[in-house]
MIMI-375575 format. One record per residue: residue number from 0; residue in three letters; x, y, z of N, C-alpha, C in turn. Coordinates in steps of 0.1 Angstrom, whole numbers. Layout:
<marvex><num>NUM</num><residu>ALA</residu><n_x>X</n_x><n_y>Y</n_y><n_z>Z</n_z><ca_x>X</ca_x><ca_y>Y</ca_y><ca_z>Z</ca_z><c_x>X</c_x><c_y>Y</c_y><c_z>Z</c_z></marvex>
...
! end
This chain:
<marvex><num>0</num><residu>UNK</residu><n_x>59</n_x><n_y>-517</n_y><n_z>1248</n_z><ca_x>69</ca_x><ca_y>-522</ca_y><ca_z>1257</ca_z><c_x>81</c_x><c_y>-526</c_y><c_z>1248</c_z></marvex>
<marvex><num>1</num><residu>UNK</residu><n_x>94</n_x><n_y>-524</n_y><n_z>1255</n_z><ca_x>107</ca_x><ca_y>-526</ca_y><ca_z>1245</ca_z><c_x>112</c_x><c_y>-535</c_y><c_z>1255</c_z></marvex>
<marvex><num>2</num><residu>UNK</residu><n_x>118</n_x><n_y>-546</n_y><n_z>1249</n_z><ca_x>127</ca_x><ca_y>-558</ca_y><ca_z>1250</ca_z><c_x>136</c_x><c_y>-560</c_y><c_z>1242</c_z></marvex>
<marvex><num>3</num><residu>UNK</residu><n_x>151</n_x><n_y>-563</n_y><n_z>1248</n_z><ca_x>162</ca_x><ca_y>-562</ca_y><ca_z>1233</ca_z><c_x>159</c_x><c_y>-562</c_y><c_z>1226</c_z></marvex>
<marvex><num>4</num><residu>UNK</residu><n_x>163</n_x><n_y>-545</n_y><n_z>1222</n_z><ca_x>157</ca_x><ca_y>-532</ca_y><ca_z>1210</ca_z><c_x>147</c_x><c_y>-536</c_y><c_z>1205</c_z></marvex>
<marvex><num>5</num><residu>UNK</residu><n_x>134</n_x><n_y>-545</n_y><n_z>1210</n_z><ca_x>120</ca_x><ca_y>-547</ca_y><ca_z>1197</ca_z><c_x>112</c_x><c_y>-539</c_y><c_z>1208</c_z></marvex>
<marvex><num>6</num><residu>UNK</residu><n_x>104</n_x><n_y>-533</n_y><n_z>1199</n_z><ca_x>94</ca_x><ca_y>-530</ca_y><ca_z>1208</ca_z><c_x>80</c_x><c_y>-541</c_y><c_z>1203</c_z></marvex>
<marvex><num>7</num><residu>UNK</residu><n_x>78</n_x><n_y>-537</n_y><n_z>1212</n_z><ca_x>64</ca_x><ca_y>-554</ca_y><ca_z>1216</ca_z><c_x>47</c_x><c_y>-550</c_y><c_z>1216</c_z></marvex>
<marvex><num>8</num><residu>UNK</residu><n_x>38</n_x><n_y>-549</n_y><n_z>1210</n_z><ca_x>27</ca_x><ca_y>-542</ca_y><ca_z>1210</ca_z><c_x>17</c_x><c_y>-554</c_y><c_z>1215</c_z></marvex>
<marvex><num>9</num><residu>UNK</residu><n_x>11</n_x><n_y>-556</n_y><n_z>1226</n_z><ca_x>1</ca_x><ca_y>-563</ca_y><ca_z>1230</ca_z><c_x>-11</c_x><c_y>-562</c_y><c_z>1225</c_z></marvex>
<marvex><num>10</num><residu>UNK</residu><n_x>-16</n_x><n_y>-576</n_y><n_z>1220</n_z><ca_x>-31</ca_x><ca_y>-572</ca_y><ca_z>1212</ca_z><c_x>-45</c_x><c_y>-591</c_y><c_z>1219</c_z></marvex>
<marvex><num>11</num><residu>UNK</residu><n_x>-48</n_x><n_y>-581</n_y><n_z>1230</n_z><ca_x>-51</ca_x><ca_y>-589</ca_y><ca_z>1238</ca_z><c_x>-70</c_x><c_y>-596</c_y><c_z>1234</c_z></marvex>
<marvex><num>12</num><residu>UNK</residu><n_x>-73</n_x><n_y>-583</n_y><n_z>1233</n_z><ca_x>-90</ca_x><ca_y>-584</ca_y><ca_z>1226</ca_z><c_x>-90</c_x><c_y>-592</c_y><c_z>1212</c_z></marvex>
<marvex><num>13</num><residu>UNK</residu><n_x>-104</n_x><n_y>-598</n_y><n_z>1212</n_z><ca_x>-104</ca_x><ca_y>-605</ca_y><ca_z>1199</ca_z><c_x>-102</c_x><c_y>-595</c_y><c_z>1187</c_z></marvex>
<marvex><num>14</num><residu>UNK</residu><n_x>-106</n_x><n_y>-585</n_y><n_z>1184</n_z><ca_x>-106</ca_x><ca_y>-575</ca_y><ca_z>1173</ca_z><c_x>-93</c_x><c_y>-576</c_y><c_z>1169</c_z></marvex>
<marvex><num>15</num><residu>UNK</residu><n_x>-84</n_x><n_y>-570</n_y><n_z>1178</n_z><ca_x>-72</ca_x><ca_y>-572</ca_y><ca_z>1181</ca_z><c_x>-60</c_x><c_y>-579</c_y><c_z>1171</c_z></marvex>
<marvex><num>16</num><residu>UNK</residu><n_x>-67</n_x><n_y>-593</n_y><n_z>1180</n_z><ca_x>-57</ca_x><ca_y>-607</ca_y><ca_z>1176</ca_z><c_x>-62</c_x><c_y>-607</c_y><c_z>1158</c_z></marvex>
<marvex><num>17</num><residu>UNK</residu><n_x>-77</n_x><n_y>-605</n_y><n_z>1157</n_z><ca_x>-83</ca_x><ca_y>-608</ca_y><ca_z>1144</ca_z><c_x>-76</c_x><c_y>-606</c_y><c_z>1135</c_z></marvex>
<marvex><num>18</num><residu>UNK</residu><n_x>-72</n_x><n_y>-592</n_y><n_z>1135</n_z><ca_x>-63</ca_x><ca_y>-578</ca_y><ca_z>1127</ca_z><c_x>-53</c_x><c_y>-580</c_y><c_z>1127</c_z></marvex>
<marvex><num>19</num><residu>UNK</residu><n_x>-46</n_x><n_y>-583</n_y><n_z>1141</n_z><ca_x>-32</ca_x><ca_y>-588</ca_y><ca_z>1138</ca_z><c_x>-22</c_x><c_y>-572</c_y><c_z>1129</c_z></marvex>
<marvex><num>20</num><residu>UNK</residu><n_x>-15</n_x><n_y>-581</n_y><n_z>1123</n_z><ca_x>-7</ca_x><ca_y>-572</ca_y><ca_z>1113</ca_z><c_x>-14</c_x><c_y>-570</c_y><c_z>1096</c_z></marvex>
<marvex><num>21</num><residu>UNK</residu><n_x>-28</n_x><n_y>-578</n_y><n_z>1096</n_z><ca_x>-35</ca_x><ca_y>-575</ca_y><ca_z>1083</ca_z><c_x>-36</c_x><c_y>-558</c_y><c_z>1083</c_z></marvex>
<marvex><num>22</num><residu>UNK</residu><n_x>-31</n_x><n_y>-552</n_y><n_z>1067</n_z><ca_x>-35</ca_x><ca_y>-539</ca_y><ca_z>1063</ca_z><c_x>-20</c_x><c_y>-533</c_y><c_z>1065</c_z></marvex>
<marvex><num>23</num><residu>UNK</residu><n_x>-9</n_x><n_y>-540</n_y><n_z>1070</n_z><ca_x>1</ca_x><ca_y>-532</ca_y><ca_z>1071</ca_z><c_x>8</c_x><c_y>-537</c_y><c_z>1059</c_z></marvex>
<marvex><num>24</num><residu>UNK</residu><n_x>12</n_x><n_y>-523</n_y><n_z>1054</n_z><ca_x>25</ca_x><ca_y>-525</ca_y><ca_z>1044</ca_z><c_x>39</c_x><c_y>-532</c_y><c_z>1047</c_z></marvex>
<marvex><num>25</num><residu>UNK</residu><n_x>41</n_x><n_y>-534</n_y><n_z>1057</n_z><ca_x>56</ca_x><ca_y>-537</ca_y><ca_z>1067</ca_z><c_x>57</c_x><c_y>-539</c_y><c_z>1081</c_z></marvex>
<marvex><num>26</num><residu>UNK</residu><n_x>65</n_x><n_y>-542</n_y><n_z>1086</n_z><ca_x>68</ca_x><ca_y>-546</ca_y><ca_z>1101</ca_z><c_x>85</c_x><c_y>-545</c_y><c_z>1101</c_z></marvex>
<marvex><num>27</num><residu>UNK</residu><n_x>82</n_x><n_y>-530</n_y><n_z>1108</n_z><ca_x>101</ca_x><ca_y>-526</ca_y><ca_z>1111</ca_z><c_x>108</c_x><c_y>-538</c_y><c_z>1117</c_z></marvex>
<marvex><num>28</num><residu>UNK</residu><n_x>118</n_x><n_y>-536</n_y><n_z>1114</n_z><ca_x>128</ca_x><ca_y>-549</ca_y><ca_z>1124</ca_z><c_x>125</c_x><c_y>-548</c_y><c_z>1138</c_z></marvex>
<marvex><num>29</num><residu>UNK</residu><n_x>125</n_x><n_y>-538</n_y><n_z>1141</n_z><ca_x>129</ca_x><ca_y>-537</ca_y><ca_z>1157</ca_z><c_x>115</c_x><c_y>-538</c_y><c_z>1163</c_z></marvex>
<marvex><num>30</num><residu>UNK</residu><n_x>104</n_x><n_y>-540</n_y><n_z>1157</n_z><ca_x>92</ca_x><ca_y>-540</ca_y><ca_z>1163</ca_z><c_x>85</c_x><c_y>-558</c_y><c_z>1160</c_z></marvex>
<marvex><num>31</num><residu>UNK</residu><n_x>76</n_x><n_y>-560</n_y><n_z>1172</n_z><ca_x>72</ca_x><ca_y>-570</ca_y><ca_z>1167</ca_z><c_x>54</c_x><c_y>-571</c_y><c_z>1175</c_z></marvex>
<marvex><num>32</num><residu>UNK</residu><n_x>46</n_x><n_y>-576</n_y><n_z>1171</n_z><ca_x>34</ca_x><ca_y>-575</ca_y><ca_z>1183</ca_z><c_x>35</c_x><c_y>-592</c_y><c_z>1189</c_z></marvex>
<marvex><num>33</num><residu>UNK</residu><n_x>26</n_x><n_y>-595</n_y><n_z>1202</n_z><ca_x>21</ca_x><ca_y>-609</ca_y><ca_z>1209</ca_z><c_x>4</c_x><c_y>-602</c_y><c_z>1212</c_z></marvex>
<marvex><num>34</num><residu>UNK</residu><n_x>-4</n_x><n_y>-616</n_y><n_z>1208</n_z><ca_x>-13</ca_x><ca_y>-617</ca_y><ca_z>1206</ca_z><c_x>-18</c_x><c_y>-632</c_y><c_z>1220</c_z></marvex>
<marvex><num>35</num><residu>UNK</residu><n_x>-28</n_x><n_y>-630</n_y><n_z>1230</n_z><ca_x>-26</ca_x><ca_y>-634</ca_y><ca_z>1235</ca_z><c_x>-43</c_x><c_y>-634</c_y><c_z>1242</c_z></marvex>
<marvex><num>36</num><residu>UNK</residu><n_x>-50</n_x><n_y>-645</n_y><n_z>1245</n_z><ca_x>-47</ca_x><ca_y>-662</ca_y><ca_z>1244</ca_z><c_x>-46</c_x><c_y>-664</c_y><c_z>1230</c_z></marvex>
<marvex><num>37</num><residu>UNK</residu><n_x>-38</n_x><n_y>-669</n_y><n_z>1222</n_z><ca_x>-33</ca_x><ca_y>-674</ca_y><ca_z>1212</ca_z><c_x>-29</c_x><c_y>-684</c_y><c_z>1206</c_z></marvex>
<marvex><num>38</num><residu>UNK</residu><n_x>-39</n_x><n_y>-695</n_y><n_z>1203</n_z><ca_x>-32</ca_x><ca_y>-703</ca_y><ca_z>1201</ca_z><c_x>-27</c_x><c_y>-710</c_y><c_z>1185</c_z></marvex>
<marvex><num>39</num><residu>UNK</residu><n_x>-35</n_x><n_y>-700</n_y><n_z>1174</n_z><ca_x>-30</ca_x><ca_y>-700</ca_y><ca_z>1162</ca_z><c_x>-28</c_x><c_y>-687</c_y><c_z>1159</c_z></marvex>
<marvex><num>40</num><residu>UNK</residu><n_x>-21</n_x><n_y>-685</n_y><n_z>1141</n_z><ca_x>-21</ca_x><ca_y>-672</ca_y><ca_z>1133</ca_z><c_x>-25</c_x><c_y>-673</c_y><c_z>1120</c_z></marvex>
<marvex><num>41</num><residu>UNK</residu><n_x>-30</n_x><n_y>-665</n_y><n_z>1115</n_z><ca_x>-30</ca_x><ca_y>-669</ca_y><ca_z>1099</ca_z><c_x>-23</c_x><c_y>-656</c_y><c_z>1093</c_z></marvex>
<marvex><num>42</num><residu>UNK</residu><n_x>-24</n_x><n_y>-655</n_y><n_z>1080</n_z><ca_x>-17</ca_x><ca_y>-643</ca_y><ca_z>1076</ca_z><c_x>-24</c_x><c_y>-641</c_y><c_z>1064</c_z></marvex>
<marvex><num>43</num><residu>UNK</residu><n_x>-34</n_x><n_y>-641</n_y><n_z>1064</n_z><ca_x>-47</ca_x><ca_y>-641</ca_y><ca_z>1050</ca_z><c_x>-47</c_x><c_y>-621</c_y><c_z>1051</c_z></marvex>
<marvex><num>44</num><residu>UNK</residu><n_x>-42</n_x><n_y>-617</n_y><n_z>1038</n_z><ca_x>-41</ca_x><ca_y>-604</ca_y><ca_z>1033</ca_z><c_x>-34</c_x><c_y>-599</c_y><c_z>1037</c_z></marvex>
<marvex><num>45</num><residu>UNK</residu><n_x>-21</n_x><n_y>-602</n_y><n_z>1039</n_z><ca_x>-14</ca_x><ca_y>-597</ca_y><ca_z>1046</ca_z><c_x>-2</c_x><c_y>-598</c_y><c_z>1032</c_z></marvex>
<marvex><num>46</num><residu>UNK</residu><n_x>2</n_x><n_y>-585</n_y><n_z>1034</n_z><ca_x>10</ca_x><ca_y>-583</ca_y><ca_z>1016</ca_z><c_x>32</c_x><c_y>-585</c_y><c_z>1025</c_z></marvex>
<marvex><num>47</num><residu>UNK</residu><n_x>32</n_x><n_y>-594</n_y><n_z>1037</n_z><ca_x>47</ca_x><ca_y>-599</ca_y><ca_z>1038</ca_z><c_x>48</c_x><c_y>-611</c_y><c_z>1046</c_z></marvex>
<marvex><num>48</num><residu>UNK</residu><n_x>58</n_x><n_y>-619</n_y><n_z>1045</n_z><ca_x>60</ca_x><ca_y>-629</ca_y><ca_z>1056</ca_z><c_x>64</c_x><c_y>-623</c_y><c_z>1068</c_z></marvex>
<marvex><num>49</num><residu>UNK</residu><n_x>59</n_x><n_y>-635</n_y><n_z>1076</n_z><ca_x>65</ca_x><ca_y>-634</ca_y><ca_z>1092</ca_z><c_x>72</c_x><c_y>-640</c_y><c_z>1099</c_z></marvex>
<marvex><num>50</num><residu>UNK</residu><n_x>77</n_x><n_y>-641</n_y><n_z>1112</n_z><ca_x>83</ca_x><ca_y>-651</ca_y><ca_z>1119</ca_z><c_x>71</c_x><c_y>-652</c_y><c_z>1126</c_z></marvex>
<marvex><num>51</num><residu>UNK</residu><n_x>71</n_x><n_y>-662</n_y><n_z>1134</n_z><ca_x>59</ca_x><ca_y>-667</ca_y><ca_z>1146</ca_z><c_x>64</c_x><c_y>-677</c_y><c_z>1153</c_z></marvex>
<marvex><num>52</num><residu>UNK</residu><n_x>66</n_x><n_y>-670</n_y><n_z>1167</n_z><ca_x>69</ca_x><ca_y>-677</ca_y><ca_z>1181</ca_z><c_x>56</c_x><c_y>-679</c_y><c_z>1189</c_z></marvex>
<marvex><num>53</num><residu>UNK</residu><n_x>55</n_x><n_y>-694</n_y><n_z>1186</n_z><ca_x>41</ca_x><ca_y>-698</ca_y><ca_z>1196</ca_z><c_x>47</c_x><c_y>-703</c_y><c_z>1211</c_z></marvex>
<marvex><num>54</num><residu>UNK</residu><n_x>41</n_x><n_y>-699</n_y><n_z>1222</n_z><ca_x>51</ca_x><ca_y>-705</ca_y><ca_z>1234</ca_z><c_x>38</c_x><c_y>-704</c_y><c_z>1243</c_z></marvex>
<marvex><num>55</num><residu>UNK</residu><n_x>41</n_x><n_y>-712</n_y><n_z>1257</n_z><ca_x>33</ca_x><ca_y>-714</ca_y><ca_z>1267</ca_z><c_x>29</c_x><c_y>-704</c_y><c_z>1274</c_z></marvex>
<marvex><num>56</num><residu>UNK</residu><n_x>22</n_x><n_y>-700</n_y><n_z>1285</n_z><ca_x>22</ca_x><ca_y>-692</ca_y><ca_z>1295</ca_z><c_x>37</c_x><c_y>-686</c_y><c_z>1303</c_z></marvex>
<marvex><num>57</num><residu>UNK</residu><n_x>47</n_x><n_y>-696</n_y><n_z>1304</n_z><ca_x>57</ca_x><ca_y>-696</ca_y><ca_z>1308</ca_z><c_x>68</c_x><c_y>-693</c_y><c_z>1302</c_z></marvex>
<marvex><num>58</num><residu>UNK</residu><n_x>66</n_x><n_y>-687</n_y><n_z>1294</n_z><ca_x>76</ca_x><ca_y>-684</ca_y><ca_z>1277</ca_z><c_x>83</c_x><c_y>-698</c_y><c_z>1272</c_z></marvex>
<marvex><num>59</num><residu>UNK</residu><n_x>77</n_x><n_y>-709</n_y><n_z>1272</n_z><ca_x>83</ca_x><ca_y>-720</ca_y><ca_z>1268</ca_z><c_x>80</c_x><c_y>-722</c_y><c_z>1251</c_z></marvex>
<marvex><num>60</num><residu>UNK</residu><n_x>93</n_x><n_y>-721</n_y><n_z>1243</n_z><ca_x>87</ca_x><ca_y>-720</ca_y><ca_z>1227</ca_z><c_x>83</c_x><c_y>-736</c_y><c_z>1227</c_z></marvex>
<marvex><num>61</num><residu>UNK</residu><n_x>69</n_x><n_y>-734</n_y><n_z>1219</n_z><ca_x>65</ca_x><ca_y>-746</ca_y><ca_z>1218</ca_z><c_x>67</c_x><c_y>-747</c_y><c_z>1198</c_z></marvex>
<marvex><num>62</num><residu>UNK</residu><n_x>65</n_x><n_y>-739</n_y><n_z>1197</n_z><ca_x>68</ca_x><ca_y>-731</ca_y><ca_z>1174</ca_z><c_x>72</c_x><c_y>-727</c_y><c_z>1175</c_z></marvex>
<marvex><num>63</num><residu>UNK</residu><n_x>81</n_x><n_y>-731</n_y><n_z>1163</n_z><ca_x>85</ca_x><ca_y>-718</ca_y><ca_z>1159</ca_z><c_x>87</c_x><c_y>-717</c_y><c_z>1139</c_z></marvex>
<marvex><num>64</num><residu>UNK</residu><n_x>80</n_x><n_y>-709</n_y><n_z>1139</n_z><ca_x>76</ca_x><ca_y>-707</ca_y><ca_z>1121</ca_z><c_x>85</c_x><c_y>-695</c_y><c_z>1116</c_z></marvex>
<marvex><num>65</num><residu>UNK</residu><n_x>102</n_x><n_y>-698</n_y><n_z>1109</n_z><ca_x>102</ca_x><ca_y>-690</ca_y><ca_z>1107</ca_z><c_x>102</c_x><c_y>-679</c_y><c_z>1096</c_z></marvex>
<marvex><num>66</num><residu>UNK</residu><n_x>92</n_x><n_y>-687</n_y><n_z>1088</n_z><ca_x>85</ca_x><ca_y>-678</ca_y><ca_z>1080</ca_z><c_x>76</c_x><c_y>-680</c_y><c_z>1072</c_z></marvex>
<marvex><num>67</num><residu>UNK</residu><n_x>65</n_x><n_y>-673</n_y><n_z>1077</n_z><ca_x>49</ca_x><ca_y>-679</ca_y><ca_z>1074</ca_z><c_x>48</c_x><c_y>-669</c_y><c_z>1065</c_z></marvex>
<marvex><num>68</num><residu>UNK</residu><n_x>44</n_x><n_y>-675</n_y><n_z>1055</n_z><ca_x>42</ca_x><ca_y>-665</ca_y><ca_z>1039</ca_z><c_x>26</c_x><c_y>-660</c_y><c_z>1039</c_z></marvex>
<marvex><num>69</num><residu>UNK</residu><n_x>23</n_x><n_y>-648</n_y><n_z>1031</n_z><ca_x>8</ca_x><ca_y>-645</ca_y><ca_z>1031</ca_z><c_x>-1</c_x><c_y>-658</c_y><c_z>1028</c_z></marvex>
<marvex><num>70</num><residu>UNK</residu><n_x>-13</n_x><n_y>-659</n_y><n_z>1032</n_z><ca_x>-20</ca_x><ca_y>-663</ca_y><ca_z>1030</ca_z><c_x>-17</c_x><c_y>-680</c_y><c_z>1037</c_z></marvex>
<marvex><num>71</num><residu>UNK</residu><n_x>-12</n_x><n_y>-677</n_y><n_z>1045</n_z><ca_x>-13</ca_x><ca_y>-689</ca_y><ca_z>1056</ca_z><c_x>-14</c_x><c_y>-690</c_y><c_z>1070</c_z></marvex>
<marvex><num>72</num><residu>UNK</residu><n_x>-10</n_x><n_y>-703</n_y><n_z>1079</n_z><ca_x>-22</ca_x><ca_y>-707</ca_y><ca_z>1089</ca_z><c_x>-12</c_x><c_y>-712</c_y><c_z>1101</c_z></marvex>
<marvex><num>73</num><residu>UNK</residu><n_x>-6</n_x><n_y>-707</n_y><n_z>1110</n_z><ca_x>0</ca_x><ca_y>-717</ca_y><ca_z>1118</ca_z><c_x>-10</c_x><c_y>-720</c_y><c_z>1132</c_z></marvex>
<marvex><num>74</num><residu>UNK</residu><n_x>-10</n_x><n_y>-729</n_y><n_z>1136</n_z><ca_x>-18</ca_x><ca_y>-735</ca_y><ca_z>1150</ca_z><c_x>-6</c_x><c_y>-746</c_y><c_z>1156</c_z></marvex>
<marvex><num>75</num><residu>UNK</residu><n_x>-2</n_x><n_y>-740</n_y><n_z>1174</n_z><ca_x>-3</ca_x><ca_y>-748</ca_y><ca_z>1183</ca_z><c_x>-6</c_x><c_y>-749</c_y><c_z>1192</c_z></marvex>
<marvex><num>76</num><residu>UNK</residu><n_x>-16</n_x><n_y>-761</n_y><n_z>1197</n_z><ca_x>-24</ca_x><ca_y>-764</ca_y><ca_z>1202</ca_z><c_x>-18</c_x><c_y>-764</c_y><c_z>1219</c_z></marvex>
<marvex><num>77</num><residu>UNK</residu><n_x>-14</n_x><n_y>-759</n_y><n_z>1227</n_z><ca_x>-10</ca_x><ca_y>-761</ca_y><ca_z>1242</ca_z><c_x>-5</c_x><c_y>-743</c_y><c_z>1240</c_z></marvex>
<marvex><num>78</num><residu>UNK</residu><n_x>-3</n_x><n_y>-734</n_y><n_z>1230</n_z><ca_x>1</ca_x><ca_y>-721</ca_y><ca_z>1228</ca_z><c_x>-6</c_x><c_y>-710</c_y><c_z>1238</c_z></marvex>
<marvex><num>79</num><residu>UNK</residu><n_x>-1</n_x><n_y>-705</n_y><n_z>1241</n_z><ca_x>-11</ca_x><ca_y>-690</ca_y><ca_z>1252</ca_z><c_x>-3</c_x><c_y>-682</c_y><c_z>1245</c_z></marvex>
<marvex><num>80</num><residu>UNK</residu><n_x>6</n_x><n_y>-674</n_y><n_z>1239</n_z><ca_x>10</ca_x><ca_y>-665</ca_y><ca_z>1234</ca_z><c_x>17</c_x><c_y>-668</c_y><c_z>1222</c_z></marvex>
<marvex><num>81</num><residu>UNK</residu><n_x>11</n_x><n_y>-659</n_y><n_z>1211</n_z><ca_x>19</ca_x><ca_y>-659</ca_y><ca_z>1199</ca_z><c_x>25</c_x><c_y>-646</c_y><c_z>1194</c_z></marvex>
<marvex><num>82</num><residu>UNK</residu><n_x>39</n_x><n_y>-647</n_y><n_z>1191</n_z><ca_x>46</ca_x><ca_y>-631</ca_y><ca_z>1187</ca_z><c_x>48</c_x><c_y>-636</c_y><c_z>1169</c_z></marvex>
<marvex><num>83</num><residu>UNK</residu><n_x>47</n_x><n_y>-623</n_y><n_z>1167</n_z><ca_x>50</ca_x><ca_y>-625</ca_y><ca_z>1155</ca_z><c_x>58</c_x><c_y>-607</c_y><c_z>1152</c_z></marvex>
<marvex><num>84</num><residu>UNK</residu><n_x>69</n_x><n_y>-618</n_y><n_z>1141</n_z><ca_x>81</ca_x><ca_y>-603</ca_y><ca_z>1136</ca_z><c_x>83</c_x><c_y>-606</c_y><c_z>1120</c_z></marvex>
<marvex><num>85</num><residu>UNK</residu><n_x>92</n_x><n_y>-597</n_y><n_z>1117</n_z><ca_x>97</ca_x><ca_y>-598</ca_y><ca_z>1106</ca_z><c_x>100</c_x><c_y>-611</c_y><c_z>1101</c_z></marvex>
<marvex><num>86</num><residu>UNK</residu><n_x>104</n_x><n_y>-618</n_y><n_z>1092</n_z><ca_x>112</ca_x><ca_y>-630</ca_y><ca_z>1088</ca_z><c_x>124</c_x><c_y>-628</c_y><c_z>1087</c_z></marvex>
<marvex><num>87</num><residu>UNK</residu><n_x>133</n_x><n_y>-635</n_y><n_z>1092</n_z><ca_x>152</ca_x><ca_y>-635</ca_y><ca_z>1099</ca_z><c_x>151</c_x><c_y>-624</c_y><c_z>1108</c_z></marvex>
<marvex><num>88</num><residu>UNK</residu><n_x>139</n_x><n_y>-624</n_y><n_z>1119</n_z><ca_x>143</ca_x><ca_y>-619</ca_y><ca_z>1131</ca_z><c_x>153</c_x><c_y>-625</c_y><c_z>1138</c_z></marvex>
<marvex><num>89</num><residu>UNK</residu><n_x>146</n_x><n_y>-636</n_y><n_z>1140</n_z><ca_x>157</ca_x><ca_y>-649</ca_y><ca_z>1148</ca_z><c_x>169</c_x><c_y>-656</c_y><c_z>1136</c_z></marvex>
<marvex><num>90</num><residu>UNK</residu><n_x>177</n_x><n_y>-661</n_y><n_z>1142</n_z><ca_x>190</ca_x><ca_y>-670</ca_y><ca_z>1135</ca_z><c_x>181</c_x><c_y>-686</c_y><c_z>1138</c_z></marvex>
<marvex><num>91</num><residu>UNK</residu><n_x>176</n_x><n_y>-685</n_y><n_z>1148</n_z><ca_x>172</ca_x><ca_y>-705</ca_y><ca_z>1150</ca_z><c_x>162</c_x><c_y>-705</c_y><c_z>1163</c_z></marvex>
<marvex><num>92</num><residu>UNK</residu><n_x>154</n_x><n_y>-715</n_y><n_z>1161</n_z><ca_x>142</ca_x><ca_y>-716</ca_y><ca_z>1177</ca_z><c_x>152</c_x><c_y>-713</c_y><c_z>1186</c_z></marvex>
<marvex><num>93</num><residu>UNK</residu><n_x>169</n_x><n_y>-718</n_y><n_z>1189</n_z><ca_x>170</ca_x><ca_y>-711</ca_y><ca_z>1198</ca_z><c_x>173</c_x><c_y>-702</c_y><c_z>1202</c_z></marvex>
<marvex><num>94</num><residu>UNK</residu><n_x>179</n_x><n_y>-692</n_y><n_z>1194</n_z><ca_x>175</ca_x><ca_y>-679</ca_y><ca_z>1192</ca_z><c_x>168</c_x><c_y>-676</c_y><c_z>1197</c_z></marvex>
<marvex><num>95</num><residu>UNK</residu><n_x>157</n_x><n_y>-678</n_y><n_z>1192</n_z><ca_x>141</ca_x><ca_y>-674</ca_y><ca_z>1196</ca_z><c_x>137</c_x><c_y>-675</c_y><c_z>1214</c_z></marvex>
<marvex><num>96</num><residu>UNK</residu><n_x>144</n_x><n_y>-688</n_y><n_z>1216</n_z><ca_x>138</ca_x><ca_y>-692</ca_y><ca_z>1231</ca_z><c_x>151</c_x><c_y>-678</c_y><c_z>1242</c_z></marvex>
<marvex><num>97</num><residu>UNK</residu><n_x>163</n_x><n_y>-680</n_y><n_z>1232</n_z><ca_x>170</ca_x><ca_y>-670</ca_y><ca_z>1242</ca_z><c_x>165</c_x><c_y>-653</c_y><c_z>1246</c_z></marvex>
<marvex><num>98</num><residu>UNK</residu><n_x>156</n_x><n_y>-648</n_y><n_z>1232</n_z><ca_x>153</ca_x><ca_y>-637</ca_y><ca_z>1234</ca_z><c_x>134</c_x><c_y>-640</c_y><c_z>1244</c_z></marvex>
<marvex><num>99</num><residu>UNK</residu><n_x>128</n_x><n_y>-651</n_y><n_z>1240</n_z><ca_x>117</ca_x><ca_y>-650</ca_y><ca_z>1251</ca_z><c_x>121</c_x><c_y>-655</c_y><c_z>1262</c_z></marvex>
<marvex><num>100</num><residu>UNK</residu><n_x>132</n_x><n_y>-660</n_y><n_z>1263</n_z><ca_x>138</ca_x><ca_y>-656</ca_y><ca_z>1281</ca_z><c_x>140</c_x><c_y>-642</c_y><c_z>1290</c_z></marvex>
<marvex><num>101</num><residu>UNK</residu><n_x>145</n_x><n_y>-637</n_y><n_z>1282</n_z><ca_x>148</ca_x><ca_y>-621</ca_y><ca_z>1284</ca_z><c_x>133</c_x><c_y>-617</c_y><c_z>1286</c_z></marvex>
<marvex><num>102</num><residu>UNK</residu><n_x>127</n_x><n_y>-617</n_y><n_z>1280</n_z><ca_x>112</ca_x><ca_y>-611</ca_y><ca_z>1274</ca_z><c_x>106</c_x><c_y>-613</c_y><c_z>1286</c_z></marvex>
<marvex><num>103</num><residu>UNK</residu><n_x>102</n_x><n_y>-627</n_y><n_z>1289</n_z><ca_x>98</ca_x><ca_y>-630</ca_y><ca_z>1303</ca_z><c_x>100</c_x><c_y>-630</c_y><c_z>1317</c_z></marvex>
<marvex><num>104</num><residu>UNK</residu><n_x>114</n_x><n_y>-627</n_y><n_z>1316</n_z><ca_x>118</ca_x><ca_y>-618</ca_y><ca_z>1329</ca_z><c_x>116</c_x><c_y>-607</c_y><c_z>1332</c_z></marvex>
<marvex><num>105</num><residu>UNK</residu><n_x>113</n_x><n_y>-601</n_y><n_z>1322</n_z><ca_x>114</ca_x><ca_y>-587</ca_y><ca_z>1325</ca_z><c_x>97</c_x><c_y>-582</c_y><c_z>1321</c_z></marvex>
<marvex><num>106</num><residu>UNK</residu><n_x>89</n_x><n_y>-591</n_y><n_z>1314</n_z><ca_x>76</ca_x><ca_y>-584</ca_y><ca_z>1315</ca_z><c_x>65</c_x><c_y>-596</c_y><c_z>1321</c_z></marvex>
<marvex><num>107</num><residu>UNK</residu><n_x>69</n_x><n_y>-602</n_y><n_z>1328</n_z><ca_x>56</ca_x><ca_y>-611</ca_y><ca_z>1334</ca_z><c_x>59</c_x><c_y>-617</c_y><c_z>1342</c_z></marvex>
! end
């Protein structure tokens, strides 16, 4: 699914969420995945940083990390979806909240 210019890869199953973005060399700008029920991420083997938008059911950002280095762990606890992009996707959480407004209108 595409949402101003990112495309969005849903990874809903546990396998899924497990894998995440482990084994990739990179994560294009314009792309990003949400992992979902989600309420943490880690980034164990994972050879880049990320951004990570943790938000409610309702796209309310509840985190926003923006930039979780390999070999770490973010958890928030009230989270149903977590996206995760590049690092300096966003300029600031609210950045972040203005593009998962968009997001949520148009896909749920």
């Amino acid at each position: 699914m595409t949402s101003d210019k990112l495309t969005i890869k849903s990874y809903s199953r546990f396998g899924q969420r497990f894998m995440g973005l482990m084994g990739r060399k990179s994560l294009s700008f314009d792309e990003g995945i949400v992992l979902f029920p989600c309420q943490d991420v880690h980034s164990f083997f994972m050879r880049f940083s990320i951004c990570v938008l943790h938000c409610n059911r309702e796209g309310r950002l509840l985190k926003y990390v923006s930039c979780l280095k390999p070999w770490s762990w973010s958890l928030c606890h009230n989270a149903y979806y977590a996206f995760e992009f590049n690092t300096g996707r966003f300029r600031s959480a609210e950045h972040a909240q203005e593009w998962l407004d968009k997001y949520f209108i148009h896909y749920n």
